[in-house]
Structure formats: structure tokens, C-alpha cells
Residue, then its C-alpha position, 0 to 999 in steps of 0.5 A: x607132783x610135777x614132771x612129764x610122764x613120756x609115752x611109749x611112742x615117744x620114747x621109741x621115736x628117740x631111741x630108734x630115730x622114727x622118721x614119723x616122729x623122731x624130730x618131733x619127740x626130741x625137741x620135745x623131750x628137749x624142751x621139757x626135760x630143761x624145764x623138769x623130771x621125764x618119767x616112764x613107767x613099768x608099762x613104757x619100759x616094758x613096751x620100749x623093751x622090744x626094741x632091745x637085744x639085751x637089757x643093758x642097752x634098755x637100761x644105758x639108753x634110759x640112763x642116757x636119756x635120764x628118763x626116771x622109773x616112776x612106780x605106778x599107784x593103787x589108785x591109778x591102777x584102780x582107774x585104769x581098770x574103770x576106764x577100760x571096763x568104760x572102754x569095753x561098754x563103748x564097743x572098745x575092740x581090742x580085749x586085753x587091758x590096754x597099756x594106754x589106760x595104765x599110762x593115762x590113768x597114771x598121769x590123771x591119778x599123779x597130776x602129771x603132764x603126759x607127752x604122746x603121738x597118740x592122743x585119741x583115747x587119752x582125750x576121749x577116756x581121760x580128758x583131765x590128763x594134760x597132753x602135750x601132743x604134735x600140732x596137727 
């Protein structure tokens, strides 16, 4: 499958104008939506959400950013729970499933290149995923 799956951070940059990232995540956004499909997911939407009154916004600022809703398969949700269970054993602190796992396994399952900020458990729990990530 081609395309970009964007994260959360990623998306939140642009909408709400992040002074940390914002630059960064709209010339990439830029860059990769002339070339292909930017996509989200149930677990990016949900997470945007909150930057929202009212879900007619969410859903005019996702229009006008032409990111398009991609669903999440079985198979990806499969690994994204072996991946937290894996996360868990390595003295992983935060208890609940984590939406990182969802969206990277999702990449990984799908074979699409994932734009993030956050990089660290995605190269450490996932290290097929491409990632397209700020040079540090």
C-alpha cells in the first residue's frame, strides 16, 4: 500500500500552530502530501479530538487538510497488542494500551511510512516502520 500514516503530534502541530513543531510538521505534511495519500486512524482522530469544541470542526480541519480515515486491520491490532505485551516485560510504565502501539503497528501491518515527532518507542518496538522524523 502506498502513503504516509501521520501522527497524532503531527497533526496537532498543524491544527493548533505548535511553536515546537508546527514549522516542521507543515513542510512535511507539505512535502509528502504532493507526493501521496496522508492518512489517520481511529486512534489519531480520537486523540486530535481534544483540541476540539465540536466535531464539525474536527471534521472541517480534517477535510481541509485531506487527511483520509484509513480503518485499522485485525492483524495490526493483533500486533500492537504482542508489541505492548513485549513493552509490558521490558518494564514498560504506563499500564494501559498505548495509542503508539496501535498507529506503529498499523504502519508496520500496512507497509506505510509513518510521519512522527516521537520516534523512540516506534524504532525500539517496531524498527520495520519507516519513519520520517525531524533531524536532530
Amino acid at each position: 500500500m502506498n502513503g504516509y500514516l501521520v501522527d497524532s503530534n503531527v497533526v496537532l502541530d498543524l491544527f493548533l500552530n505548535d511553536p515546537n513543531g508546527a514549522d516542521w510538521s507543515q513542510a512535511t505534511l507539505a512535502t509528502y502530501g504532493d507526493k501521496d495519500i496522508l492518512y489517520i486512524n481511529q486512534v489519531v482522530y480520537t486523540e486530535v479530538s481534544i483540541g476540539f469544541e465540536r466535531i464539525e470542526e474536527l471534521e472541517k480541519a480534517m477535510q481541509i487538510a485531506a487527511f483520509q480515515m484509513l480503518e485499522i486491520p485485525k492483524e495490526a491490532l493483533f500486533l500492537a497488542g504482542k508489541a505492548f505485551l513485549n513493552y509490558r516485560r521490558n518494564r514498560g510504565i504506563k499500564s494501559s494500551p498505548l495509542s503508539d502501539f496501535y498507529i506503529s503497528a498499523q504502519a508496520a501491518v500496512m507497509d506505510l511510512y509513518l510521519i512522527t515527532r516521537d520516534e523512540s518507542r516506534y524504532r525500539t518496538y517496531f524498527p520495520t516502520v519507516n519513519l520520517i522524523t525531524p533531524q536532530l
